[in-house]
N, C-alpha and C positions, 0 to 999 in steps of 0.2 A: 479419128484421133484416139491414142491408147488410153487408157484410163489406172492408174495408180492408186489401189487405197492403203493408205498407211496406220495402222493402230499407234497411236499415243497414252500413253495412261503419266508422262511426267516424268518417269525413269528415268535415268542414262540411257538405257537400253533403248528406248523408243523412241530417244531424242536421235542416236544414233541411227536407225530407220527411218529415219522422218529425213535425217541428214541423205542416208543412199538415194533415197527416193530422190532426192531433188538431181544429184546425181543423173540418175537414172534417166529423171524426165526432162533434165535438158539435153543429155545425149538422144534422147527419142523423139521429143517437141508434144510426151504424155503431160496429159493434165494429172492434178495429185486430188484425192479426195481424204482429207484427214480425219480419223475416227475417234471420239473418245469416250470412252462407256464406262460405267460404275452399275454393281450390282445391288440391289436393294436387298433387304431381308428382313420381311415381313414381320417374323419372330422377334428380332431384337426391336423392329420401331414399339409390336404391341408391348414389349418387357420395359421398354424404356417408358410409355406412356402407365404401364400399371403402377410402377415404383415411383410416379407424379413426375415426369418428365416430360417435355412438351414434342421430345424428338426434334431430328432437324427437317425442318420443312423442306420438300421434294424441290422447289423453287430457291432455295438457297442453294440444293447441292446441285444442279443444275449451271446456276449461274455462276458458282467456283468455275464447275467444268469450263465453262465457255468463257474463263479468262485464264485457265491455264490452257487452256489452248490456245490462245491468242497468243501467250506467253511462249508458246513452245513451238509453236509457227515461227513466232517471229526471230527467236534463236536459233531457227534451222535454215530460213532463206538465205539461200549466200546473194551475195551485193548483186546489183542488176540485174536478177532472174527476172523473167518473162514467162514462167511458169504461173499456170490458171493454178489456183488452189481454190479447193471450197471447205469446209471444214461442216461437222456435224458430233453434239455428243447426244449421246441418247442411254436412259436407264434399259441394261441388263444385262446380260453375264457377258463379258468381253468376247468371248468365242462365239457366241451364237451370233451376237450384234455385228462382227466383221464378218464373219462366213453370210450373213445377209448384206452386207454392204458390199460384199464383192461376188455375187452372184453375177455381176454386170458387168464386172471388172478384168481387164488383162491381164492385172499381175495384184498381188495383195503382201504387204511389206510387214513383218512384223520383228521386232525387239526380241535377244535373250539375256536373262539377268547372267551376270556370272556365276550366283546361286544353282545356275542350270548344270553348272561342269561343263569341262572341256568337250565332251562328245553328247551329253543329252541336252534337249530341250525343254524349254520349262510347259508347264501344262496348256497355259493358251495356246504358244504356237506350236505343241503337239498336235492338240484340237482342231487347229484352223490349217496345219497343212494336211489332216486326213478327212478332213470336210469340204474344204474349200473348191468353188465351181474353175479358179484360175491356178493359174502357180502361185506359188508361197516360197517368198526368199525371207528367210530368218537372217537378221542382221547380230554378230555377236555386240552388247553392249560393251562402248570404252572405259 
């Protein structure tokens, strides 16, 4: 079976990706593996804890993620799919984190802001389609 990983981070744009995919994987009968990553930065946790800040604990921003994915899952499934999804968020720089989750993968789907312009891409999916082990289809956001 083909395997699909889609980046999500809550955009438009990744909502619209998450949407082709499903596209995609039911014209194929691929399974979808949905991605969504946050980068941490050490610097601002210690700055935030020197100026008496308790920071936000690793376990709350986590648990955000894994209900805006649930959330952005649920908005992109069209009615009666039969499409396998499994979803995964994990801390670190969105590009590394999908070019590792699609080592394994036939195809890897990602988002462009409009911010990107008409003809360039924005820096992740620059990143992840000159890294990445599968094809990379950049979806423009609606």
């Amino acid at each position: 079976m083909t395997r699909i990983v889609v980046g999500v981070d809550g955009s438009p744009a990744s909502e619209a990706a998450l949407h082709w995919a499903f596209g995609q994987a039911m014209a194929t009968g691929a399974s979808i593996h949905v991605v969504m990553s946050w980068d941490e930065h050490p610097l601002l946790s210690s700055v935030s804890e020197t100026i008496g800040g308790a920071g936000v604990p690793p376990e709350a921003v986590e648990e955000q993620a894994h209900g805006l994915l649930d959330v952005t899952i649920a908005a992109a499934t069209p009615d009666a799919s039969t499409v396998t999804v499994t979803k995964e968020a994990v801390s670190g720089a969105p590009d590394d984190v999908l070019v590792a989750a699609a080592e394994t993968a036939d195809l890897l789907v990602v988002g462009r802001t409009a911010r990107a312009g008409l003809f360039h891409m924005g820096s992740v999916s620059t990143s992840v389609a000159k890294r990445a082990a599968c094809p990379v289809v950049v979806v423009p956001g609606r």
